[in-house]
PQR file of N, CA, C, O and H, with PARSE charges and radii, in Angstrom:
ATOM      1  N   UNK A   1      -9.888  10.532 -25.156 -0.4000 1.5000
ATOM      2  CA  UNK A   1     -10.325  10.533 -23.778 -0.0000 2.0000
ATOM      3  C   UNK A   1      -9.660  11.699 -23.053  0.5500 1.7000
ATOM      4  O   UNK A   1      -8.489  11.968 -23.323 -0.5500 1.4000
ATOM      5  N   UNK A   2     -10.373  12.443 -22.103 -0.4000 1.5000
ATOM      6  CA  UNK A   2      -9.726  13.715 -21.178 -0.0000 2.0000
ATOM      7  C   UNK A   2      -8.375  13.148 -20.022  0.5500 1.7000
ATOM      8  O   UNK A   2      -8.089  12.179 -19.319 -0.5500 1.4000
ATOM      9  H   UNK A   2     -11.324  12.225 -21.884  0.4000 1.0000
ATOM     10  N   UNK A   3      -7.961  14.203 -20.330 -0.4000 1.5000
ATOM     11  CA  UNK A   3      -6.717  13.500 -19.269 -0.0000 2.0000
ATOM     12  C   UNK A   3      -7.249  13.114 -17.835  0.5500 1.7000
ATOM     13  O   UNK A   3      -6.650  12.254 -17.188 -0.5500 1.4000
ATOM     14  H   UNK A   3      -8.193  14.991 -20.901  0.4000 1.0000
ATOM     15  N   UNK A   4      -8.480  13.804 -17.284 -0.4000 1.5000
ATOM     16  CA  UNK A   4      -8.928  13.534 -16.224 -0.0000 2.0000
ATOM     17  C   UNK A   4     -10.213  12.329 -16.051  0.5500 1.7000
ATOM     18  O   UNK A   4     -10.712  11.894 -15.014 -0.5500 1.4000
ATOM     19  H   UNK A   4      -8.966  14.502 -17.810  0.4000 1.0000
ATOM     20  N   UNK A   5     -10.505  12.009 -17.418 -0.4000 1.5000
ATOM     21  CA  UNK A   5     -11.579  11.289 -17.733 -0.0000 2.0000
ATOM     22  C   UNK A   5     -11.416   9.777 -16.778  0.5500 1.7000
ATOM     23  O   UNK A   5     -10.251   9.389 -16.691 -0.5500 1.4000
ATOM     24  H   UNK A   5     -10.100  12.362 -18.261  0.4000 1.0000
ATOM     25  N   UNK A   6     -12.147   9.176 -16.286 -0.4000 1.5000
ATOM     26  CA  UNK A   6     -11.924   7.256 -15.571 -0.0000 2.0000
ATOM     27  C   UNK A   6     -12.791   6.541 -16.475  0.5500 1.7000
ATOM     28  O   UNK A   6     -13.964   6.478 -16.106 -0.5500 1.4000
ATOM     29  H   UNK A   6     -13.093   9.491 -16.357  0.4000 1.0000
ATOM     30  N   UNK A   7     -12.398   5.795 -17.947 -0.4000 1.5000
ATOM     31  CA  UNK A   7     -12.968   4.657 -18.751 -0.0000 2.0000
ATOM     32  C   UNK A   7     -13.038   3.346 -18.238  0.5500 1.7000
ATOM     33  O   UNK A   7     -11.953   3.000 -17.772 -0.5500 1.4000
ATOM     34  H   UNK A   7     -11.445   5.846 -18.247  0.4000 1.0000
ATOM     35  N   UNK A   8     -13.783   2.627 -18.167 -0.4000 1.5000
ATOM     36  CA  UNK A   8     -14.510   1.043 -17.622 -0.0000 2.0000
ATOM     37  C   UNK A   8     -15.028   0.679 -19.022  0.5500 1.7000
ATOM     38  O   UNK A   8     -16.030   1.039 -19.640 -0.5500 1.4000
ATOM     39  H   UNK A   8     -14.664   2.909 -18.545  0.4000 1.0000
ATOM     40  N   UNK A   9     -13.835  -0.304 -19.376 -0.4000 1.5000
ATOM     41  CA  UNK A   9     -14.606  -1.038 -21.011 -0.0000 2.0000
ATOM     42  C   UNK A   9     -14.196  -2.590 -20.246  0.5500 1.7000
ATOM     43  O   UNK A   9     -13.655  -2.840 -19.169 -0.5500 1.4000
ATOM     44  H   UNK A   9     -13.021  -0.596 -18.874  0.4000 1.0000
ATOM     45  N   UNK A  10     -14.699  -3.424 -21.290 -0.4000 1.5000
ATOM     46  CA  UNK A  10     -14.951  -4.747 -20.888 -0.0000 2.0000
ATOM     47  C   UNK A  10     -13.331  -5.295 -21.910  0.5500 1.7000
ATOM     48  O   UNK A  10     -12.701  -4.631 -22.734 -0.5500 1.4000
ATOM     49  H   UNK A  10     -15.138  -3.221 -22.165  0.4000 1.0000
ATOM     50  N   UNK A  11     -13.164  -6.244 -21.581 -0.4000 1.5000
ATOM     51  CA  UNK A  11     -12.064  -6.855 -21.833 -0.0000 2.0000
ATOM     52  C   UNK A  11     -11.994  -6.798 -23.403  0.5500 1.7000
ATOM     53  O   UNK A  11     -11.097  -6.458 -24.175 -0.5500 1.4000
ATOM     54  H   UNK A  11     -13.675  -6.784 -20.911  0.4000 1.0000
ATOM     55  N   UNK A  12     -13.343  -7.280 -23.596 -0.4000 1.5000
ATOM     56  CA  UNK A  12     -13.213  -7.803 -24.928 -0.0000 2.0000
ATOM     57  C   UNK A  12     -13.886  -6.331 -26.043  0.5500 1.7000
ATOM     58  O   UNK A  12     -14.382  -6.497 -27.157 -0.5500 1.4000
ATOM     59  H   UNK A  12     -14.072  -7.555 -22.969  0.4000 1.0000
ATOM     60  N   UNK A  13     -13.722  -5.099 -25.403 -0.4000 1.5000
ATOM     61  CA  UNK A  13     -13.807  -4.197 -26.118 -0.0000 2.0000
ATOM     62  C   UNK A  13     -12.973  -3.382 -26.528  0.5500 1.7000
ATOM     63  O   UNK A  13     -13.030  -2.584 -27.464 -0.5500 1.4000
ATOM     64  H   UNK A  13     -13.319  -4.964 -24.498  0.4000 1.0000
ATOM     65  N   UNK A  14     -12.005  -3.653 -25.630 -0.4000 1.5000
ATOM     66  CA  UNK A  14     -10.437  -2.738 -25.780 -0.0000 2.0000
ATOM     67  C   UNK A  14      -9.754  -2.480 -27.340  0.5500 1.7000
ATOM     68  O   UNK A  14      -9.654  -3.232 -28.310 -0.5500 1.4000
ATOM     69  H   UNK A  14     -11.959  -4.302 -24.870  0.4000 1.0000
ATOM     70  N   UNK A  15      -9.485  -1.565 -27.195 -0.4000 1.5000
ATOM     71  CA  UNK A  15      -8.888  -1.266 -28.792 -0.0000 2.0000
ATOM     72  C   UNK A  15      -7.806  -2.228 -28.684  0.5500 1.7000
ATOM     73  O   UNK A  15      -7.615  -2.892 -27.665 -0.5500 1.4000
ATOM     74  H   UNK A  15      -9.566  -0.954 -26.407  0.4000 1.0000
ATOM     75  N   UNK A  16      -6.849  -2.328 -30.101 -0.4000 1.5000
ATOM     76  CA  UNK A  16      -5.442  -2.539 -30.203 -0.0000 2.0000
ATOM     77  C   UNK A  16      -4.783  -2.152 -28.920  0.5500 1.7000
ATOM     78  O   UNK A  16      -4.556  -2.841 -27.926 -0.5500 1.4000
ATOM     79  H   UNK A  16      -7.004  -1.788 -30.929  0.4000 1.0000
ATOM     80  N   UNK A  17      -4.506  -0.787 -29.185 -0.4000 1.5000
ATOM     81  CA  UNK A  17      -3.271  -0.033 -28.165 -0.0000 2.0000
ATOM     82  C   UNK A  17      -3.670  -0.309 -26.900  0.5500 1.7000
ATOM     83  O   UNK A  17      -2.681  -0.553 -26.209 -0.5500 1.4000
ATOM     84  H   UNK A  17      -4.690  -0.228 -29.993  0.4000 1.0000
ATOM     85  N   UNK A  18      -4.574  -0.371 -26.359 -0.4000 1.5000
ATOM     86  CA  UNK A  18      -5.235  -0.778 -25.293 -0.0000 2.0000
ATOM     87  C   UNK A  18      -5.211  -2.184 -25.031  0.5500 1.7000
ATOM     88  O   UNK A  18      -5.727  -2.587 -23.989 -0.5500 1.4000
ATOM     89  H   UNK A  18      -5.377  -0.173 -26.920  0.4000 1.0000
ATOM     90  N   UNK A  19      -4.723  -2.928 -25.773 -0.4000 1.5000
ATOM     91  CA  UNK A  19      -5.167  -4.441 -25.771 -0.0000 2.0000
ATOM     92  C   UNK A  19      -3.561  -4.681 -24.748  0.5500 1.7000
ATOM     93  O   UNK A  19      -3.226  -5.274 -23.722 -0.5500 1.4000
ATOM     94  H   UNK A  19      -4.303  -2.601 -26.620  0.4000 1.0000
ATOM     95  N   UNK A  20      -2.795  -3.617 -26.026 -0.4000 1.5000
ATOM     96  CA  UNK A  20      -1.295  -3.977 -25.893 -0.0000 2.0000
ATOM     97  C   UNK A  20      -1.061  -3.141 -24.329  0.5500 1.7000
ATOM     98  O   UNK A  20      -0.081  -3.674 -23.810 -0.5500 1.4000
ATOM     99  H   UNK A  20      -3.067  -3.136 -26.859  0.4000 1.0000
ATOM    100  N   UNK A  21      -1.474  -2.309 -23.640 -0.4000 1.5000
ATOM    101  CA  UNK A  21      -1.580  -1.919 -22.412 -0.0000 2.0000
ATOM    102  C   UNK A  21      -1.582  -3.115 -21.356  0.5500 1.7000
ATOM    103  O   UNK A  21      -0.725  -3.480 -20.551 -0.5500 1.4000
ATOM    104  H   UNK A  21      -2.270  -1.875 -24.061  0.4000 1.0000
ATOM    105  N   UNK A  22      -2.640  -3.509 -21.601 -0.4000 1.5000
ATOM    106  CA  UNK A  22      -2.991  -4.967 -20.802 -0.0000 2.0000
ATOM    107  C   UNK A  22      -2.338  -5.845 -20.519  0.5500 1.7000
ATOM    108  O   UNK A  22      -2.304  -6.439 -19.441 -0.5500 1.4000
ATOM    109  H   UNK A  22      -3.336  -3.212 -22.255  0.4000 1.0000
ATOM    110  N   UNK A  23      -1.363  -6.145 -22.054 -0.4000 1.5000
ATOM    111  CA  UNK A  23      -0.903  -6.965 -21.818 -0.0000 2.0000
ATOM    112  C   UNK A  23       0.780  -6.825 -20.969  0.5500 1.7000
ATOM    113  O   UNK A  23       1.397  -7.736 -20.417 -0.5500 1.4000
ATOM    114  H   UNK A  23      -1.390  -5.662 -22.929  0.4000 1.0000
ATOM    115  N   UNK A  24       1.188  -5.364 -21.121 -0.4000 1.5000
ATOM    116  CA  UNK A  24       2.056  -4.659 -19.778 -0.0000 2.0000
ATOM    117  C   UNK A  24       1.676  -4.837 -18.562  0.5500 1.7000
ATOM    118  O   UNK A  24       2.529  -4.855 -17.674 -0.5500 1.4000
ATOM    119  H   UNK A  24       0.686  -4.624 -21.570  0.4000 1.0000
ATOM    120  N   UNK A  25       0.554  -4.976 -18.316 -0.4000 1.5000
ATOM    121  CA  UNK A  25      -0.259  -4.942 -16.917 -0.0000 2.0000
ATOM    122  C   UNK A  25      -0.079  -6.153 -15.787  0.5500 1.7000
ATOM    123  O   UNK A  25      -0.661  -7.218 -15.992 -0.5500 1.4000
ATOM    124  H   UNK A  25      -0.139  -4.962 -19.037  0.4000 1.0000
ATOM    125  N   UNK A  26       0.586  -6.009 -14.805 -0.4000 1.5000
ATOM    126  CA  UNK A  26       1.144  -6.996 -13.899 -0.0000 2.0000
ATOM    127  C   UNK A  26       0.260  -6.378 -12.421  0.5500 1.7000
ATOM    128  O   UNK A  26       0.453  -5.245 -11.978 -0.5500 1.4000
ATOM    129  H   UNK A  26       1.059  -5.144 -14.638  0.4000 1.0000
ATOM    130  N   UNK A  27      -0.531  -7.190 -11.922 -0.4000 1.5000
ATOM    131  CA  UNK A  27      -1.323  -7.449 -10.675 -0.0000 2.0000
ATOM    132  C   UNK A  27      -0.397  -7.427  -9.210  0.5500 1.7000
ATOM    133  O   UNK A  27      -0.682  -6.989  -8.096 -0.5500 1.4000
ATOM    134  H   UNK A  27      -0.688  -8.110 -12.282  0.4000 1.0000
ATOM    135  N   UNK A  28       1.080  -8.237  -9.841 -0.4000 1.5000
ATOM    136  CA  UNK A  28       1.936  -8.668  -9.240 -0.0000 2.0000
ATOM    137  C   UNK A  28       1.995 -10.165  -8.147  0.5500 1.7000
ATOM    138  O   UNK A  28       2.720 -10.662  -7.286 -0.5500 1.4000
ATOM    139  H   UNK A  28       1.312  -8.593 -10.746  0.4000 1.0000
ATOM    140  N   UNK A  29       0.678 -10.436  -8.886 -0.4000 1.5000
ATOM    141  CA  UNK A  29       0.278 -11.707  -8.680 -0.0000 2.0000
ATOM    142  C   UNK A  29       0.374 -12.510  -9.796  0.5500 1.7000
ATOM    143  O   UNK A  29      -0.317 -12.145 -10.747 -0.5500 1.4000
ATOM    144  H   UNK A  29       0.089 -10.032  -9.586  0.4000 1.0000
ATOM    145  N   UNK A  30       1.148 -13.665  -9.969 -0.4000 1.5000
ATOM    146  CA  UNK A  30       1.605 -14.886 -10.675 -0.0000 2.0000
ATOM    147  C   UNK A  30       0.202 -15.603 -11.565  0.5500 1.7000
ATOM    148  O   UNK A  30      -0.041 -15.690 -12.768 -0.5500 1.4000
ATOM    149  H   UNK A  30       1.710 -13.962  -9.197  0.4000 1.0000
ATOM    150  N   UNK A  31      -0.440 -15.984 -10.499 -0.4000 1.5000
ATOM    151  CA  UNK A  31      -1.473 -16.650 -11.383 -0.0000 2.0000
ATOM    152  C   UNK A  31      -3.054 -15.845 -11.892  0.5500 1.7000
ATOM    153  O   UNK A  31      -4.060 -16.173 -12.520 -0.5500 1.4000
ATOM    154  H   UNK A  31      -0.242 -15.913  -9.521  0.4000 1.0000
ATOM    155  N   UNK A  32      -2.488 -14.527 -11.127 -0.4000 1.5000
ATOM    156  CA  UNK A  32      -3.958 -13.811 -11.833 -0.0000 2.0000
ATOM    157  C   UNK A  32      -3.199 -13.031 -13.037  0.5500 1.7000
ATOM    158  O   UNK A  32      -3.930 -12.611 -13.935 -0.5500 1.4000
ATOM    159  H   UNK A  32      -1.671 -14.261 -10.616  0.4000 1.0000
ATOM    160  N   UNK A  33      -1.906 -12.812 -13.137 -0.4000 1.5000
ATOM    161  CA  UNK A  33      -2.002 -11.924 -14.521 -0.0000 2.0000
ATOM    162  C   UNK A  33      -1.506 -13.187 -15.695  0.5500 1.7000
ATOM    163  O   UNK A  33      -1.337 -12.765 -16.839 -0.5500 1.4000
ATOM    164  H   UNK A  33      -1.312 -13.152 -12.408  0.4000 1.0000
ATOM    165  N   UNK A  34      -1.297 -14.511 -15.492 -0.4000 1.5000
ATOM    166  CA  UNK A  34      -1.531 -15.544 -16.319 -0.0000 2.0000
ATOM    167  C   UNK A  34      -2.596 -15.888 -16.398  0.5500 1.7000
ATOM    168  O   UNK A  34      -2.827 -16.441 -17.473 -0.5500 1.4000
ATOM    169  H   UNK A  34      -1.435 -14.854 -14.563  0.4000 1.0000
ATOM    170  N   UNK A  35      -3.636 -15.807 -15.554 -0.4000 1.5000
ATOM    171  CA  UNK A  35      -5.274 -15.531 -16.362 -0.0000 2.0000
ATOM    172  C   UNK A  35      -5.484 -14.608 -16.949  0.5500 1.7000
ATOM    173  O   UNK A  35      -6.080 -14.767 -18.015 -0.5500 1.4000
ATOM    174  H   UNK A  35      -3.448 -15.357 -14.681  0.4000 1.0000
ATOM    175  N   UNK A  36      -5.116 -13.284 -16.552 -0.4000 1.5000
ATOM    176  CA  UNK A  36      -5.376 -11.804 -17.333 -0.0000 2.0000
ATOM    177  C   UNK A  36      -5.272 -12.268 -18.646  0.5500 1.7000
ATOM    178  O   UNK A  36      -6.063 -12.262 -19.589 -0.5500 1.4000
ATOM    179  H   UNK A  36      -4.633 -13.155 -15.686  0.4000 1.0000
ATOM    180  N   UNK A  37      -3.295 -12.968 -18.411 -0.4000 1.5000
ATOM    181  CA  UNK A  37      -3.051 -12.417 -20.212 -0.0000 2.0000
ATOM    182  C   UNK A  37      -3.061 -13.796 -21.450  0.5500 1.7000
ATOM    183  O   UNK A  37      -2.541 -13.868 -22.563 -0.5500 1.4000
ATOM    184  H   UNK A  37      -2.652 -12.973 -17.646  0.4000 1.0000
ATOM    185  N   UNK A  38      -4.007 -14.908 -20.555 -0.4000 1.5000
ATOM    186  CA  UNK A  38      -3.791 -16.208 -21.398 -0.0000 2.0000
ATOM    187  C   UNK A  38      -5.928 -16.960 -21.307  0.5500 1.7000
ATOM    188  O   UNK A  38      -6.416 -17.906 -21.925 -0.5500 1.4000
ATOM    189  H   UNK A  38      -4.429 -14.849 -19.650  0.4000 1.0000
ATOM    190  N   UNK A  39      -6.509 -16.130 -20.427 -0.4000 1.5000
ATOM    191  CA  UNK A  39      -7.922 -16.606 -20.451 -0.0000 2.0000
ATOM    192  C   UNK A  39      -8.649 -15.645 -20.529  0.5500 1.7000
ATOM    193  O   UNK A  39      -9.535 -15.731 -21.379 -0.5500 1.4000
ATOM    194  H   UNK A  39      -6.112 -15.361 -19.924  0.4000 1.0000
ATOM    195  N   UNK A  40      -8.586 -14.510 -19.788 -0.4000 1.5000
ATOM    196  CA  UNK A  40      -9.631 -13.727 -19.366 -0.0000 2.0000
ATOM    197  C   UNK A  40     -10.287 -13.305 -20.998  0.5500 1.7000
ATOM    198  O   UNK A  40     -11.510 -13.364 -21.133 -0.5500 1.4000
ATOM    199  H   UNK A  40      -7.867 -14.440 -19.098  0.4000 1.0000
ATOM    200  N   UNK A  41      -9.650 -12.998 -21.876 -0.4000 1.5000
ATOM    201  CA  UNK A  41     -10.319 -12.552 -23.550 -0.0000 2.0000
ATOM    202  C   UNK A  41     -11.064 -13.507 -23.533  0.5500 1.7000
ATOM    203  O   UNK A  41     -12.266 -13.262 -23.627 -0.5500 1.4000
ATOM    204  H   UNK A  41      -8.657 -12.950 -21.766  0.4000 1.0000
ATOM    205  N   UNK A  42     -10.508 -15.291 -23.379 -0.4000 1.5000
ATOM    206  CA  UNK A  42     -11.229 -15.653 -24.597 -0.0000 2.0000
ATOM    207  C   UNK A  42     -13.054 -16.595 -23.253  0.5500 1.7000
ATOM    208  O   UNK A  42     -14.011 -17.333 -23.485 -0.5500 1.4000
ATOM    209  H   UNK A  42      -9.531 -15.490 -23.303  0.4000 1.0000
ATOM    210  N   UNK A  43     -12.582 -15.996 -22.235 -0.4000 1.5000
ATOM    211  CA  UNK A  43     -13.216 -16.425 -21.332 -0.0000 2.0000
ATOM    212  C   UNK A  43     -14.792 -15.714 -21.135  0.5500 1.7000
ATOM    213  O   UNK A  43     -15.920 -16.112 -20.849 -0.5500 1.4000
ATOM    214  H   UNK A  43     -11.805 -15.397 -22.046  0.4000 1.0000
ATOM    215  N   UNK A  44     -14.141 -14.442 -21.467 -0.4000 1.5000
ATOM    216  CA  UNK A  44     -15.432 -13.437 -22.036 -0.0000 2.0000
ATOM    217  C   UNK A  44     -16.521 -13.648 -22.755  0.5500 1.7000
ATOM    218  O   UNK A  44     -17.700 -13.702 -22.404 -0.5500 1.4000
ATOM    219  H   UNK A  44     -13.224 -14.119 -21.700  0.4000 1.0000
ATOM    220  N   UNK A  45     -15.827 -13.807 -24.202 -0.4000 1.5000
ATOM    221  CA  UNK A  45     -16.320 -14.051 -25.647 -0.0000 2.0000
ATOM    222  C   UNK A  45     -16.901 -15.619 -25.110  0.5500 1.7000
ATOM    223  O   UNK A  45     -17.297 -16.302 -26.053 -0.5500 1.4000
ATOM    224  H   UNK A  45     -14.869 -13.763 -24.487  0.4000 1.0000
ATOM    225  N   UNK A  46     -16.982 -16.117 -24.087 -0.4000 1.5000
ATOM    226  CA  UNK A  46     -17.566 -17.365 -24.500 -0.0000 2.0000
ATOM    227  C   UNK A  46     -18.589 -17.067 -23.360  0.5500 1.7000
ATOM    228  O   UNK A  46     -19.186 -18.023 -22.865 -0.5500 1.4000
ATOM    229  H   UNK A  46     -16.661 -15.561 -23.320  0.4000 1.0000
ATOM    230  N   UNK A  47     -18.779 -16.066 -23.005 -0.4000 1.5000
ATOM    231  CA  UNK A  47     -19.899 -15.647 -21.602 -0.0000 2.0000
ATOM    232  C   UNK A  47     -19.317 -16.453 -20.150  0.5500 1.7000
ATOM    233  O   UNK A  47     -20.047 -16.473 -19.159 -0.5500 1.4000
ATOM    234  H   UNK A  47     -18.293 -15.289 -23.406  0.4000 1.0000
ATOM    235  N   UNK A  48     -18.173 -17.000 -20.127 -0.4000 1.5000
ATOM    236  CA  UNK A  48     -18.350 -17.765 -19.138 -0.0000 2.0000
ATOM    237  C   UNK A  48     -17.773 -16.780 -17.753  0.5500 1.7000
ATOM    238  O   UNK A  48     -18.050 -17.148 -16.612 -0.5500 1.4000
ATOM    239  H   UNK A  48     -17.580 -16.984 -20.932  0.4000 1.0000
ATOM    240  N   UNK A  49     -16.786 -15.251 -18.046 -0.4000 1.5000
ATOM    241  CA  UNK A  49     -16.716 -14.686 -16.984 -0.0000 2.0000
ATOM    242  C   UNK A  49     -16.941 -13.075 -17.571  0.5500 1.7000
ATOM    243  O   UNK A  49     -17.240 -12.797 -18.732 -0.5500 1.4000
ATOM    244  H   UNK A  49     -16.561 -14.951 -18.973  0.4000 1.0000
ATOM    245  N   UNK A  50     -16.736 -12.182 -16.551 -0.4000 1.5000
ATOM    246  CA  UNK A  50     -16.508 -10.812 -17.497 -0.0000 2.0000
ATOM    247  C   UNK A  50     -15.125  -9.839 -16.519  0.5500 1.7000
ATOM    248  O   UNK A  50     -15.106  -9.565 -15.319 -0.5500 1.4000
ATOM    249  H   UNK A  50     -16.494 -12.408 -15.607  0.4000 1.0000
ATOM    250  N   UNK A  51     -14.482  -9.635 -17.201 -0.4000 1.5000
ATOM    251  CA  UNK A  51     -13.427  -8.708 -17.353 -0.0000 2.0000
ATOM    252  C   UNK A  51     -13.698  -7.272 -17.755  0.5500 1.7000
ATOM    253  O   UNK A  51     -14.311  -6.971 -18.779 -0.5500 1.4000
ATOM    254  H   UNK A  51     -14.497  -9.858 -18.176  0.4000 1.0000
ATOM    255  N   UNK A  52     -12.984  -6.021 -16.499 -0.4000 1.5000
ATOM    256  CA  UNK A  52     -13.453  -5.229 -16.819 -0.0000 2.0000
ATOM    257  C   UNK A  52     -11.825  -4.431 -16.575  0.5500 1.7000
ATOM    258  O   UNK A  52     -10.950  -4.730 -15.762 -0.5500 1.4000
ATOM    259  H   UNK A  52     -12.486  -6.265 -15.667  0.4000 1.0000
ATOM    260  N   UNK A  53     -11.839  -3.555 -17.406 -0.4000 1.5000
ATOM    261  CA  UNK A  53     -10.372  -2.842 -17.130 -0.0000 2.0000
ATOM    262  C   UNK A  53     -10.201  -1.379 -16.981  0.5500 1.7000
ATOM    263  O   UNK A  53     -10.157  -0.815 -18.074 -0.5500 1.4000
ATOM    264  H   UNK A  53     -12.549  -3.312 -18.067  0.4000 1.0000
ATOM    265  N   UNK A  54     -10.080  -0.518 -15.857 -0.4000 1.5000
ATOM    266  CA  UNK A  54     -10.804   0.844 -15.412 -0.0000 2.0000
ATOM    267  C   UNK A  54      -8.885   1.470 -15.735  0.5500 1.7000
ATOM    268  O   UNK A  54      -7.841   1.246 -15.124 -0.5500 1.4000
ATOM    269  H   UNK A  54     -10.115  -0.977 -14.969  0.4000 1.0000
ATOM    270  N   UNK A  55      -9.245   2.386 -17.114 -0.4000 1.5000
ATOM    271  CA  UNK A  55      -8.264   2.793 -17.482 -0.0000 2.0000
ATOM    272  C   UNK A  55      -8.269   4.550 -17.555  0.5500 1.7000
ATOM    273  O   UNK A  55      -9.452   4.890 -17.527 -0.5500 1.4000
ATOM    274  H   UNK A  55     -10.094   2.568 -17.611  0.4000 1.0000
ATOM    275  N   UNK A  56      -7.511   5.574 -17.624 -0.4000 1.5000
ATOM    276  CA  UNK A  56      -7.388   6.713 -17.488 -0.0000 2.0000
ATOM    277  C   UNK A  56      -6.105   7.183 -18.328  0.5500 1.7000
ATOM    278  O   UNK A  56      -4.996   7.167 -17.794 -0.5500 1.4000
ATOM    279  H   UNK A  56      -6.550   5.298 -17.646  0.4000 1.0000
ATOM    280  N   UNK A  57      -6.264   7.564 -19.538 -0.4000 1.5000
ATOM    281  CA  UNK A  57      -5.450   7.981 -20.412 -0.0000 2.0000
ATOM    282  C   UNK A  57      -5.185   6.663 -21.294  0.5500 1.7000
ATOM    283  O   UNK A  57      -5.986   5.899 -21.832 -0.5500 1.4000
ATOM    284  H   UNK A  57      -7.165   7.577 -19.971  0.4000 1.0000
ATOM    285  N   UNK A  58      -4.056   6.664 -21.263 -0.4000 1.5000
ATOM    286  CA  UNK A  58      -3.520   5.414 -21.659 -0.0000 2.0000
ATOM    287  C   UNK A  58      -2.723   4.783 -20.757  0.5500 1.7000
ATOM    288  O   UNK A  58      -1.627   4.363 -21.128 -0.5500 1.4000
ATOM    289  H   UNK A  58      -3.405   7.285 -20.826  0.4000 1.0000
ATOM    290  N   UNK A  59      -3.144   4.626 -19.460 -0.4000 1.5000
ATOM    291  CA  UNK A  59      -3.027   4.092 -18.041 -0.0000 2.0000
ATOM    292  C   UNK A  59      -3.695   3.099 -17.797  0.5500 1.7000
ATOM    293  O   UNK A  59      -4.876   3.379 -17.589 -0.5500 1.4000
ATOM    294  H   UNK A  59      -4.034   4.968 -19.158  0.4000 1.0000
ATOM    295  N   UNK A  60      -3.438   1.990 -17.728 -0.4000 1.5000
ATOM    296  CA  UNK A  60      -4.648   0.749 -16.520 -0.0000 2.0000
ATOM    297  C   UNK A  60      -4.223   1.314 -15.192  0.5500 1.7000
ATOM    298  O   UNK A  60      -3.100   1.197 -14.700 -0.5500 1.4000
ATOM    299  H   UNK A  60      -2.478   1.763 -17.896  0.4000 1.0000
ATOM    300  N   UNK A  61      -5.027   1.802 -14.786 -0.4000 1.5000
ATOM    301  CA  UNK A  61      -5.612   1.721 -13.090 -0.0000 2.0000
ATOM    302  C   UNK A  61      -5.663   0.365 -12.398  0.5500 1.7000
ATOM    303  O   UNK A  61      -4.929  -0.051 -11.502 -0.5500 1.4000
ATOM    304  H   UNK A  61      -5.939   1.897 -15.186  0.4000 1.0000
ATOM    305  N   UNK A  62      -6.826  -0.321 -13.087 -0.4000 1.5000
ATOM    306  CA  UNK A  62      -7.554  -1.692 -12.547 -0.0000 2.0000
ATOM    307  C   UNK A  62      -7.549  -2.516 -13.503  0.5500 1.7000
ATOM    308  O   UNK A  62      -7.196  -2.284 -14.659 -0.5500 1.4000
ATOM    309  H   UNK A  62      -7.422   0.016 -13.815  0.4000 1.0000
ATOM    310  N   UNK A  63      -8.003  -3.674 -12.990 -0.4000 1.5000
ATOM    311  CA  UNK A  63      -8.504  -4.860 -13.762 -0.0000 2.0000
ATOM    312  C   UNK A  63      -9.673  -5.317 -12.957  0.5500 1.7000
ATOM    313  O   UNK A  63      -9.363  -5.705 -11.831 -0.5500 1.4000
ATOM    314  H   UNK A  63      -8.289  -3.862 -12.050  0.4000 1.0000
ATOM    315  N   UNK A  64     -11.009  -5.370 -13.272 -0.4000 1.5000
ATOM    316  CA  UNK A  64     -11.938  -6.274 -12.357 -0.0000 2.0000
ATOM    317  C   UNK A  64     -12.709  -7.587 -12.907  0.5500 1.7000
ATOM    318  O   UNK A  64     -13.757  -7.679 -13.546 -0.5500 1.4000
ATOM    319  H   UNK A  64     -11.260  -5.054 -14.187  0.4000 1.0000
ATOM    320  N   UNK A  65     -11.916  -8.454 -12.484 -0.4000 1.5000
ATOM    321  CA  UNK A  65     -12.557  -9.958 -12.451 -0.0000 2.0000
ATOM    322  C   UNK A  65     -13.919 -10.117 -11.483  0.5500 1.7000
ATOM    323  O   UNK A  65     -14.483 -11.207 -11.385 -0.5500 1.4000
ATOM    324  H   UNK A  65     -11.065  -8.379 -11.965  0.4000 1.0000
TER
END
């Protein structure tokens, strides 16, 4: 990816290293990054929400629930 490039993949597309990004990733909110890092995957894979994570390098920017 370009250093200047802005990527939007879905939760459940994230590579490895990317997975492991995520799971560094603090909102700084209590009960949304214990959804981030304990539902939002498997919440996906079952269609019931979608997770989107707007990353730039090997940076999270965002998370969009």
């Amino acid at each position: 990816m370009n250093k200047d490039t802005l990527a939007i993949k879905g939760i459940s597309d994230l590579l490895p290293g990317e997975r492991a990004l995520m799971k560094q990733f603090s909102s700084g909110e209590v009960d949304i990054d214990d959804y981030l890092h304990k539902h939002a995957y498997g919440d996906q894979i079952c269609n019931l929400t979608r997770t989107f994570v707007v990353m730039k390098q090997d940076f999270i920017l965002a998370i969009l629930l």
